[in-house]
C-alpha positions in Angstrom: 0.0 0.0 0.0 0.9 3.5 -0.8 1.0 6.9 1.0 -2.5 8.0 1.1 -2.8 11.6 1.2 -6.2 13.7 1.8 -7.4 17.1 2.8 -9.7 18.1 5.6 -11.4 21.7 5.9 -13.2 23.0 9.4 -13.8 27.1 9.8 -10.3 28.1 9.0 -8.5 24.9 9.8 -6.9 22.8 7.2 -5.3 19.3 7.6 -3.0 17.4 5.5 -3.5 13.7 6.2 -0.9 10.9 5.0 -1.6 7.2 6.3 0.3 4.4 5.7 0.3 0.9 6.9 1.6 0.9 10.5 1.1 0.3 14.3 -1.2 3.3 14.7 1.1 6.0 15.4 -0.9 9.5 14.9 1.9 12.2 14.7 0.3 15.7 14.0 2.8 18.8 13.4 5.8 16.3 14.5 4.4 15.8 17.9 2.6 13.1 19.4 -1.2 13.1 19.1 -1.8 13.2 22.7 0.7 16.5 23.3 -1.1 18.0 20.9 -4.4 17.4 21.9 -4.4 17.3 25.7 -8.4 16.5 25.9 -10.5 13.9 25.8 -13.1 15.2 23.7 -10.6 16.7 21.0 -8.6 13.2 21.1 -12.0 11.3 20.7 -13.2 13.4 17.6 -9.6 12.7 15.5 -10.1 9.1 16.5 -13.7 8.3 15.8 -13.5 7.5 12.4 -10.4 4.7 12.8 -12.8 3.4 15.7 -15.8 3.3 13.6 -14.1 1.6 10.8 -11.8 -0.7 13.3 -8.7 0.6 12.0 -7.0 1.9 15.3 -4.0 0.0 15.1 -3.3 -0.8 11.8 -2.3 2.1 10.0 0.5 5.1 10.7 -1.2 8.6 10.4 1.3 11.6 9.8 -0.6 15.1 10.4 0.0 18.7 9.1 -2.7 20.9 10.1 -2.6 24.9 10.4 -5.2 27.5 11.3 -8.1 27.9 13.1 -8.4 26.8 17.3 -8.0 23.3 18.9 -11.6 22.3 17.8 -11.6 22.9 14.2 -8.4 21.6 13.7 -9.7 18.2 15.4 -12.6 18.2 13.3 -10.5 18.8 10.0 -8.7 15.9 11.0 -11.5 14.0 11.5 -12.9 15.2 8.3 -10.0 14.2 6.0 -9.4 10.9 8.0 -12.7 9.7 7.2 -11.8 10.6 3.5 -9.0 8.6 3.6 -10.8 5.3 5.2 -13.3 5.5 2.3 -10.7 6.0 -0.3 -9.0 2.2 1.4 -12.2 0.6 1.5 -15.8 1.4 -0.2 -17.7 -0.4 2.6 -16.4 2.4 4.9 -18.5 4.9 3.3 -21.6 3.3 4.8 -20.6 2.9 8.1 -19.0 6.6 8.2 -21.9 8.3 6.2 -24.9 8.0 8.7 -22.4 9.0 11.6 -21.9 12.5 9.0 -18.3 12.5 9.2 -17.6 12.8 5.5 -19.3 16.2 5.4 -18.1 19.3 5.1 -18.9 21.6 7.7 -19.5 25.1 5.9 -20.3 27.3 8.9 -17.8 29.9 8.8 -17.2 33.7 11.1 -19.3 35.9 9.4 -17.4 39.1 8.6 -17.6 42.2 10.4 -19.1 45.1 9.2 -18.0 48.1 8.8 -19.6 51.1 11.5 -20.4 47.9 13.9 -18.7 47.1 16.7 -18.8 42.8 14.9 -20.5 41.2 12.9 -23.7 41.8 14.6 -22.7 43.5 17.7 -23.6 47.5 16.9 -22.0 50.2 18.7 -24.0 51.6 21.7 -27.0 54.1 20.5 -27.5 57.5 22.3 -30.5 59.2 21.8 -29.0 62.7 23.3 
């Protein structure tokens, strides 16, 4: 088997996945995956699709993500993770699918406006 290499997108996160066959050694930015994600919940999310798909310990994972906060870069993850497990095996699609981890979240920030305080958020009115 080769290098697999796919892309996950989350707010302004973006991970490069590579997985090869292995012992199930996650790496992300050259550290180890449970430096970089101290908590549960985040280390749950990047390995829910190799648990769903009962792939923990069979392949190597080798991370470069950038941008965005702890959360969206562990859903990126996630996101192009799932990608790659499909890409391995077509029954994967089925099982990953209902879970909705092969789409693409597309909630973004909404830009702030200009003469607001945000996006939303106005500056304080005064009637005298």
């Amino acid at each position: 088997m080769e290098v697999i290499h796919k892309i996950g997108r989350r707010k302004n996160a973006v991970a490069r996945v590579y997985i090869t066959k292995g012992k199930g050694n996650i790496s992300i930015n050259k550290r180890e995956f449970e430096n970089y994600f101290t908590t549960g919940t985040l280390q749950y999310k990047v390995m829910q699709p190799l648990m769903l798909t009962d792939n923990t310990k069979k392949f190597d994972i080798t991370v470069n993500v950038f941008g965005g906060g702890n959360t969206g870069q562990a859903e990126a993850i996630r996101l192009a993770i799932s990608r790659a497990m499909c890409e391995l095996n077509e029954e994967n699609r089925s099982i990953l699918k209902p879970e909705g981890l092969l789409t693409r979240d597309p909630r973004m920030v909404e830009r702030k406006k200009f003469g607001q305080k945000k996006a939303r958020k106005k500056f304080q009115f005064s009637k005298r």
